[in-house]
C-alpha positions in Angstrom: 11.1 13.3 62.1 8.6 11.5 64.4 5.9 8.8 64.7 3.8 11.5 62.9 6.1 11.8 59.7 6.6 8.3 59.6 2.9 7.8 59.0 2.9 10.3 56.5 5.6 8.8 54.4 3.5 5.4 54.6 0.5 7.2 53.2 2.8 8.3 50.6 4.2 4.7 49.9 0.6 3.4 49.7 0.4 5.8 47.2 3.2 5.2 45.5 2.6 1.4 45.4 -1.8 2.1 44.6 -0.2 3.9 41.7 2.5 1.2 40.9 -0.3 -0.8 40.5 -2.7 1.1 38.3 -0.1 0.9 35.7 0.2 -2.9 36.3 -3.2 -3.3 36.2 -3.8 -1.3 32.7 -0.6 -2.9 31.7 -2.6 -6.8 31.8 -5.9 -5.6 31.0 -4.1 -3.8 27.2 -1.8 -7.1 27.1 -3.9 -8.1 23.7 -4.4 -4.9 22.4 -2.7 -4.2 18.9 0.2 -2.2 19.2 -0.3 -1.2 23.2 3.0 -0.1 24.9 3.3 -0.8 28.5 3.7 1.7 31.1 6.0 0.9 33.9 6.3 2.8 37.3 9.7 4.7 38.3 9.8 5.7 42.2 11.5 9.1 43.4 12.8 9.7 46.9 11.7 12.8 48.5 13.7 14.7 51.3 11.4 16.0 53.8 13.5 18.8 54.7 16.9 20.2 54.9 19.5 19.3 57.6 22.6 20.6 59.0 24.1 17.1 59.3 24.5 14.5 57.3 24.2 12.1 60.5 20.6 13.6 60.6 19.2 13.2 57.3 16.3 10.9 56.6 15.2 8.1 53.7 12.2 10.9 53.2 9.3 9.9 51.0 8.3 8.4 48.1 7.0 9.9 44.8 5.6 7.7 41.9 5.9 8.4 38.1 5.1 6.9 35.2 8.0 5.7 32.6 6.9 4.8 28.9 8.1 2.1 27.1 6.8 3.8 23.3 10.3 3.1 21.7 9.8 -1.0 22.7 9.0 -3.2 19.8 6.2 -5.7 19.8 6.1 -9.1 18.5 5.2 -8.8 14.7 2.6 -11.4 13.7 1.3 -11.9 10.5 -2.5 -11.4 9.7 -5.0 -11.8 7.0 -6.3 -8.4 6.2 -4.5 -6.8 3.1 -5.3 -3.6 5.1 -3.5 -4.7 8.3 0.3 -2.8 8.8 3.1 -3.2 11.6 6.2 -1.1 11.8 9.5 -2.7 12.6 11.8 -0.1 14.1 11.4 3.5 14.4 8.1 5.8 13.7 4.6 5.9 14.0 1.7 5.9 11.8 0.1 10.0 11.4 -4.0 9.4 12.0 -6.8 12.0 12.6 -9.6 11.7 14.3 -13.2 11.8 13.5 -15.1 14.8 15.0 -18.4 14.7 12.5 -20.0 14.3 9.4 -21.8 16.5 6.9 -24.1 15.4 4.4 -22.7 12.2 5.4 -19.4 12.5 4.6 -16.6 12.4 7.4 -15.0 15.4 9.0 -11.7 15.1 10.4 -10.4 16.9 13.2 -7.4 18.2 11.4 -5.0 17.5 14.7 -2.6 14.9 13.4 -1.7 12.3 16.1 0.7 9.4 15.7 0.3 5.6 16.9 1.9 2.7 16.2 -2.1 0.8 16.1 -2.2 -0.8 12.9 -5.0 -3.0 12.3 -6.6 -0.5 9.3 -9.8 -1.7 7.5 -11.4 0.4 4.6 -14.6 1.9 5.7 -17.9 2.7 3.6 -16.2 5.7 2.5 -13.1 4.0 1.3 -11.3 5.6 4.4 -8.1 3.0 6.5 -9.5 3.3 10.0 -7.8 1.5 12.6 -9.7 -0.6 16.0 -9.5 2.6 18.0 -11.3 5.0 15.0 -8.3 6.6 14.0 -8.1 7.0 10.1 -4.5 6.7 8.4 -2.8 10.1 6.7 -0.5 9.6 3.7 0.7 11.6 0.6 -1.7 10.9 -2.4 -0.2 9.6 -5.8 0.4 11.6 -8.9 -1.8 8.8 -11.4 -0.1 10.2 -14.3 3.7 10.6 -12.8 3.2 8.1 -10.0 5.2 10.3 -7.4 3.5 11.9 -4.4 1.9 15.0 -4.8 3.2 17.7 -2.7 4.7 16.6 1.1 1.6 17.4 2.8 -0.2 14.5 3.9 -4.0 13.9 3.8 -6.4 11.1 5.2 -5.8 7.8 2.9 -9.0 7.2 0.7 -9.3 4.0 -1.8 -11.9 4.6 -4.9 -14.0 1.8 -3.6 -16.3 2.7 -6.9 -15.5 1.5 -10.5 -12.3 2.1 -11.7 -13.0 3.9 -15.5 -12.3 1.9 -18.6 -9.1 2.8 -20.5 -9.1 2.1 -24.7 -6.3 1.5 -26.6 -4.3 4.1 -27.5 -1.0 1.4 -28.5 0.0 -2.6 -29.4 3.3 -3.5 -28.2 4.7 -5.8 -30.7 7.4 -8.1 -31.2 8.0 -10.6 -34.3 10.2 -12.1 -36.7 9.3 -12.7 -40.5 10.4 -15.5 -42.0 12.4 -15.0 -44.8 12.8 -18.5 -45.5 8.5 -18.7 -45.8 6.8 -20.4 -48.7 3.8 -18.2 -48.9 4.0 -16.2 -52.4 3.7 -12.7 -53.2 -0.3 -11.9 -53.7 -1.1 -11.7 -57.3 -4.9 -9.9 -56.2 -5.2 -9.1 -60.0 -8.1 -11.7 -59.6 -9.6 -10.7 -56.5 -12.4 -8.4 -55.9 -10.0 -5.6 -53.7 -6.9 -6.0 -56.6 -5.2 -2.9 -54.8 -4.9 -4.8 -50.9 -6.8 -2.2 -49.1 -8.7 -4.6 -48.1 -9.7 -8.6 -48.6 -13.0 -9.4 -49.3 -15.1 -12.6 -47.9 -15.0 -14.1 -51.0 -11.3 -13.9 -51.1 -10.8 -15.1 -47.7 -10.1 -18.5 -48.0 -7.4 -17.5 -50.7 -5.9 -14.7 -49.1 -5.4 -17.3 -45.9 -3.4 -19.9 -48.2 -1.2 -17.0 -49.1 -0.7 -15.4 -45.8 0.5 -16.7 -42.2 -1.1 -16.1 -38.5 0.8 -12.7 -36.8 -0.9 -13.8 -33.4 -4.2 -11.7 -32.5 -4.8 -9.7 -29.0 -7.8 -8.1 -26.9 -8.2 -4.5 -27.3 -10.6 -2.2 -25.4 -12.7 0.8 -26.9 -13.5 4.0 -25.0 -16.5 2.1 -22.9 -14.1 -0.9 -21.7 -15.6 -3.3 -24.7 -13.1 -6.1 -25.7 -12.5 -6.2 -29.1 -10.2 -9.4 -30.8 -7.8 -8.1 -32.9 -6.2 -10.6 -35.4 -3.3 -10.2 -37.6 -2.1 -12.0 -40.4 1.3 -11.1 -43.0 1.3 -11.1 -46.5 3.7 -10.8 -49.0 2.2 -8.1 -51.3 5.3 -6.3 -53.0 7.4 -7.1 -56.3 10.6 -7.7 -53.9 10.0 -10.9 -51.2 10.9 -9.2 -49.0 7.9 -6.9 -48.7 5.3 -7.4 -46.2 1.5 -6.2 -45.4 0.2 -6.4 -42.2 -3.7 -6.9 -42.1 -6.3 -7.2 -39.4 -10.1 -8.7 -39.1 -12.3 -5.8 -39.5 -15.3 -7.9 -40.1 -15.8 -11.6 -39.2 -19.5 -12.0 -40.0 -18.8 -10.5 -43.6 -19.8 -12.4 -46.8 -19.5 -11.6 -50.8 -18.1 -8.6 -51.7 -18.1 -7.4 -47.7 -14.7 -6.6 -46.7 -13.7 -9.1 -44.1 -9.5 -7.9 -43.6 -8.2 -4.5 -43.3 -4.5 -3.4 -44.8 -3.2 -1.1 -41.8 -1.7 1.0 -44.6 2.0 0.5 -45.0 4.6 -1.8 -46.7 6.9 -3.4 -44.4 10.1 -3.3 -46.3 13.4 -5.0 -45.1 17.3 -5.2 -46.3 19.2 -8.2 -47.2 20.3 -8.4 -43.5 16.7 -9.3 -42.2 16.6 -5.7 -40.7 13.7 -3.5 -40.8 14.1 -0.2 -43.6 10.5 1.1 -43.3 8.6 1.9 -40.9 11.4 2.4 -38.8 9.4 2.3 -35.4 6.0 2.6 -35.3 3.0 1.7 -37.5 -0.3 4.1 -36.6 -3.1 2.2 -38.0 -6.0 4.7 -38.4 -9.6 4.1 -37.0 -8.8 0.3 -36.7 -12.8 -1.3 -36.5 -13.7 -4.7 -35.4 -16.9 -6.0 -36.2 -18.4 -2.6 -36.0 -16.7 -1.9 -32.7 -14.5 1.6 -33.7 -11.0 1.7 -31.3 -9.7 5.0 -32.8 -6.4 5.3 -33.9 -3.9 2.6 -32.8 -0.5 2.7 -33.1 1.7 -0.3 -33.7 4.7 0.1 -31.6 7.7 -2.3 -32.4 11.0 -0.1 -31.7 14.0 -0.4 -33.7 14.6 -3.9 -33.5 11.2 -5.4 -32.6 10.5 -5.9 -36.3 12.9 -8.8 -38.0 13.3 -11.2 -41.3 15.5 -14.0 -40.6 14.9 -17.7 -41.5 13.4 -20.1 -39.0 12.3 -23.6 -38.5 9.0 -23.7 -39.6 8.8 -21.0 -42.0 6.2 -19.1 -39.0 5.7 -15.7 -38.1 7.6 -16.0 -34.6 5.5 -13.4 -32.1 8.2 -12.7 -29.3 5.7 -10.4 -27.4 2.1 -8.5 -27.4 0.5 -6.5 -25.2 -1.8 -3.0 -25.5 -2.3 -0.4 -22.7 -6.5 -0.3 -22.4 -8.3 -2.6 -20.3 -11.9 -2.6 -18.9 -13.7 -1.6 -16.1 -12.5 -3.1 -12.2 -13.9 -3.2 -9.2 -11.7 -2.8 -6.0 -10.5 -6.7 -5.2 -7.4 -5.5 -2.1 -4.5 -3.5 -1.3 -1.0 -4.0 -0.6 1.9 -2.2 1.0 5.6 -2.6 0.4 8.3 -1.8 2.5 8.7 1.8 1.7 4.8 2.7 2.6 3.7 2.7 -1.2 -0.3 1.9 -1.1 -1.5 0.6 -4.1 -5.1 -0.9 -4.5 -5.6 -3.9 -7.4 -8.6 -4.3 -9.1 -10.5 -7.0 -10.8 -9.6 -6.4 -14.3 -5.5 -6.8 -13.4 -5.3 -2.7 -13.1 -3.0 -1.6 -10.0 -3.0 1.8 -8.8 -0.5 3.6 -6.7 -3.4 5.3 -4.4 -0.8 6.8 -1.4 2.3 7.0 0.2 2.8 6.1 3.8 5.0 8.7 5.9 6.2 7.2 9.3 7.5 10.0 11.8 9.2 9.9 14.7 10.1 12.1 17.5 13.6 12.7 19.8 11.5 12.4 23.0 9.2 9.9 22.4 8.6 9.2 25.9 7.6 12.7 26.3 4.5 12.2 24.1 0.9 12.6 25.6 -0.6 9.4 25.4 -4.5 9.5 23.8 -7.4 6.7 24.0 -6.9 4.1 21.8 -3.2 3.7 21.4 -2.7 7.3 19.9 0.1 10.0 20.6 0.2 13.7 20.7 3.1 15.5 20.5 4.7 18.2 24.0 6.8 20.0 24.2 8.7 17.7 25.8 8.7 15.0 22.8 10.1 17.6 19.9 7.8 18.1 16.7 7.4 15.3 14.6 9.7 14.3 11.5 9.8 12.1 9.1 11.4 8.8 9.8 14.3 6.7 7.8 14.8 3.8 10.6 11.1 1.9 10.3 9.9 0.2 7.7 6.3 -1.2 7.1 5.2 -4.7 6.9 1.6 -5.5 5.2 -1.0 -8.2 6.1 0.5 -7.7 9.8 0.1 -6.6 13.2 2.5 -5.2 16.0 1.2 -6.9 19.6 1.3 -5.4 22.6 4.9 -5.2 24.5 3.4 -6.2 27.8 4.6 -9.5 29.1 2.1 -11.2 31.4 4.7 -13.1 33.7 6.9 -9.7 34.0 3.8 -8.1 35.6 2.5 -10.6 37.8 6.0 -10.4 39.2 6.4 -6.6 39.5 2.3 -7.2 41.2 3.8 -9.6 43.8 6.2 -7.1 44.8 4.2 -4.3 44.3 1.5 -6.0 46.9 4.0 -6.8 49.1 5.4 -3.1 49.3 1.8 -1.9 49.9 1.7 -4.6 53.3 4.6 -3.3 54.3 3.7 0.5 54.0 0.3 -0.7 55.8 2.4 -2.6 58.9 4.3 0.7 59.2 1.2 2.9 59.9 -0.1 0.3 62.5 2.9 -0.2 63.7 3.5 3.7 64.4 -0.4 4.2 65.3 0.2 1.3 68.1 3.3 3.8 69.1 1.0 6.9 69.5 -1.1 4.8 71.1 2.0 3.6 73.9 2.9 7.6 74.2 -1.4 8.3 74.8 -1.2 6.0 77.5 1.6 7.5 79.0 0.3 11.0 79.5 -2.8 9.4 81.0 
């Protein structure tokens, strides 16, 4: 080793410490980017050749290499965009990029890369792209079963149209009779209808005195119209304990018009107050509401949804009521829960289950490639990806960047002061060759 070498290994430390600084300087310039992980500098010594002595060896030089910080956590911060995800812990979010379109549609690289960049937002196509253009993969939802369909995953899409109307197919309902009522068995011998099928306008007023309220509920038809459904009880058998359940067909009807509807079956029940007939469930054909046709409903009580006891008040006592239709919605947000299950609410109460969020994770993870924009490719070096149990996902929130501003001014004081130092050393040996020029003059 000489002057000569000595200058060489300064070049290399200016190097080192140029490239030391790089990292720094990224490092503060991505300290507010979402989900960013720093980059840190690790030095290797070099040996600049082999000796026979120990007493003869030499520091050698100086070799810079990047160190990656991926598996470091970032402060978690909450936000307020639905669409906005963090991961605490483990994994990474799968994303595609965009390499096209055709006919205006989006086409999709097919490479899947992973980042932990979670500041989604639903595009014109109902796609999740995050900040850097990356669009979010997940497993879509089996609407009928609600699990996922398949384990292949496929770029998340919400149905940012209408979602389709839904009539009624079924009323949930709850009640207790009271045995204990006043109202008296119908004697219709006098009313237009004698056999109950159905109560005339004219009749109304009488068939209310001898009847009580059963509660009334919106149902929807095919199209997503609401239709009121009202019920009302009567007693119409020889025994009191015989029941008729009737709806409003016809609210605008007068005369002879039929204004109430018998949905077609006594309600019979034992000396205990427990229902004998029908046992569980009432289908009430082609059940019509001021012209507005539902279809076929059916009446769905269960074993013990349907009572007769006595109660204060002598009232029909409606314990619960509810039907499956509902209109059209439009898309009002989205929400994730802690096991990645997307679902999208709309404005008519509907929530769908649109996707299921996969995080992976990888045994090397600071032998992935590191993309633009806070993405991640997989190397051989990183192992393939697989699915990950240790992170869950937090919505309406971001992961910051894990770059600390005072740690890297500090590591850029030293880092400057390394570089003067590397600089002193080539002047200092260039004044040297300069000493041993002189001497051979």
């Amino acid at each position: 080793m000489g002057i000569f070498d000595a200058m060489i290994t300064s070049v290399a430390g200016l190097q080192a410490q140029a490239f030391a600084l790089t990292n720094i300087s990224g490092n503060i310039a991505n300290s507010q980017t979402t989900g960013f992980k720093r980059v840190d500098t690790s030095f290797q010594d070099l040996i600049s050749g082999a000796s026979t002595s120990f007493r003869n060896q030499t520091s050698g030089s100086v070799l810079a290499l990047s160190r990656a910080t991926n598996t470091l956590q970032g402060a978690i911060s909450t936000s307020s965009t639905a669409t906005h995800l963090a991961i605490t812990g483990d994994g990474y979010f799968q994303v595609q990029s965009k390499v096209g379109e055709t006919d205006g549609a989006t086409l999709l690289s097919g490479a899947n890369y992973y980042t932990r960049r979670g500041d989604f937002e639903i595009n014109r196509e109902g796609y999740l792209v995050n900040g850097a253009g990356y669009y979010l993969m997940g497993r879509a939802i089996d609407g009928a079963t609600g699990n996922p369909v398949g384990d292949a995953t496929s770029p998340v899409k919400l149905p940012t149209g209408l979602l389709a109307a839904k009539g009624s197919t079924q009323i949930n309902y709850n009640a207790n009779l009271p045995a204990n009522s006043s109202v008296p068995v119908i004697d219709a011998t006098t009313w237009g209808d004698p056999t109950l099928a159905t109560v005339q306008a004219a009749d109304d007023q009488s068939f209310q005195d001898s009847s009580l309220n059963g509660g009334q509920i919106t149902c929807y038809d095919a199209k997503g119209s609401a239709v009121n459904v009202q019920l009302r009880w009567a007693k119409t058998g020889s025994s009191p304990d015989t029941w008729n359940l009737f709806y409003k067909s016809d609210s605008t009807a007068t005369g002879t018009g039929a204004m109430w509807t018998n949905a077609g079956s006594d309600f019979t029940f034992d000396s205990s107050g427990k229902l004998t007939a029908p046992t569980d469930h009432l289908d009430i054909a082609n059940l019509t509401v001021d012209s507005n046709n539902i279809g076929t409903i059916r009446l769905a009580y269960g074993a013990d949804g349907m009572t007769e006891y006595s109660t204060n008040g002598a009232t029909v006592t409606v314990n619960s009521i509810s039907q499956d239709g509902y209109a059209s919605g439009t898309l009002n947000g989205v929400a994730v829960d802690a096991s990645g299950r997307l679902t999208a609410t709309y404005s008519n109460g509907q929530q769908v289950d649109v996707a299921e969020l996969t995080l992976f994770s990888f045994a090397g993870d600071s032998g992935l490639k590191r993309m633009d924009g806070g993405a991640f490719s997989v190397t051989r070096e990183s192992g393939p990806a697989v699915e990950s149990s240790g992170g869950t996902i937090t919505g309406q929130a971001l992961e910051a960047s894990n770059v600390d501003i005072a740690d890297e001014f500090s590591k850029m004081i030293v880092t400057q002061q390394a570089y003067s130092a590397n600089s002193k050393v080539i002047s200092t040996a260039d004044n040297m060759m300069q000493d041993i020029l002189a001497v051979l003059r």
